[in-house]
N, C-alpha and C positions, 0 to 999 in steps of 0.2 A: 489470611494471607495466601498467594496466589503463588505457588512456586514456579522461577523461571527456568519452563522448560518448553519445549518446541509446541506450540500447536493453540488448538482455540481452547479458552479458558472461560467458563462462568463467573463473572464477577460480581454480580449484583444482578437482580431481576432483571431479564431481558437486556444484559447489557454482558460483552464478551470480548476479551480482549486476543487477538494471535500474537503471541510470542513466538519470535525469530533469533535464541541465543544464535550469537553470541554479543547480540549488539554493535557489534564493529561497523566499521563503512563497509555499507550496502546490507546489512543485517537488520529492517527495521521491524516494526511493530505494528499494527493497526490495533483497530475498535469496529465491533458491530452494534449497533444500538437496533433494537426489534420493538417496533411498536404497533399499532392495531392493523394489521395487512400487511405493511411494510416493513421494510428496514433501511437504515441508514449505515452506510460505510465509514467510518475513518482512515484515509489513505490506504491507496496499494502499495504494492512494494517493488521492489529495486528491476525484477522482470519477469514475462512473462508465466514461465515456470514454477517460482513461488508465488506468483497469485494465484496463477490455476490450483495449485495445492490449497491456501488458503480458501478459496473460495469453495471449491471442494470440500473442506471440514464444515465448511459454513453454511451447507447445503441443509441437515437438517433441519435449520432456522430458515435460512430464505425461500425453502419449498413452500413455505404456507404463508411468509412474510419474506416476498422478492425485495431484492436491492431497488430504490426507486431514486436513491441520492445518496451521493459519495461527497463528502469534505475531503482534499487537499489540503492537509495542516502548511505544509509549504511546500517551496519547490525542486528539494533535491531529488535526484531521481529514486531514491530507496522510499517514496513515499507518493509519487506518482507516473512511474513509468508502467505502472500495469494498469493504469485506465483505460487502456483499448479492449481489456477484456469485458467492464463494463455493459458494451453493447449501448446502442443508439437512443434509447429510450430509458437510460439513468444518466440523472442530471447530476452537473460533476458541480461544483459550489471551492471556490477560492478565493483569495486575494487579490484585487487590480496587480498587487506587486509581484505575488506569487504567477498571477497567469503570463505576466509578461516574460519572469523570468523563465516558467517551463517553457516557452519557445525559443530563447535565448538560449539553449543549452540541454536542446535535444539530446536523445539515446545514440544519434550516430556518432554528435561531437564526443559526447562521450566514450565513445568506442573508439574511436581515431585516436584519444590517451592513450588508449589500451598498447598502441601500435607504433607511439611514437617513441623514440629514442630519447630520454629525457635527462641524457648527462649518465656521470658516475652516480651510485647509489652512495647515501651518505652514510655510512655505520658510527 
């Protein structure tokens, strides 16, 4: 058993999961899967900052097995708005449904929430 707490986790041979307690929105999780040279990503996360973290933990694995493809389990932003950290030459791999909707509901739209007046708060 894998206890939830912040950071990259051994889970099985060559396989690691990044826990991001608390789980809440915008708190997600990925997967690194490491195989002979490469590795495979399971989703970034919500933004820049905590991918550069994770990717960073994850560095001792992809110095000798670089990121070469990333899965998009779907398309909220806690699970691919740090794909531009990727860089040009890792192939991002999703859903016809999923890629439609990450353009549909970009980081700015999302931002613009952030900013807008959205009524009284419901207690």
């Amino acid at each position: 058993m894998v206890e939830y707490t912040k950071g990259l986790h051994k889970i099985a041979d060559d396989v690691w999961a990044w826990l991001l307690p608390d789980g809440s929105w915008g708190w997600s999780n990925a997967g690194l899967v490491a195989g002979d040279g490469a590795s495979a990503l399971v989703d970034t996360l919500f933004d820049l900052a905590l991918t550069r973290e994770m990717l960073d933990a994850m560095g001792p694995v992809t110095a000798q097995r670089p990121i070469t493809d990333a899965v998009n389990t779907h398309a909220n932003g806690d699970h691919c708005f740090g794909n531009e950290l990727l860089g040009d030459d890792v192939r991002i791999h999703a859903s016809v449904h999923a890629h439609e909707e990450m353009h549909d509901a970009p980081p700015p739209m999302l931002a613009a929430l952030l900013t807008e007046d959205l009524g009284p708060v419901l207690t």
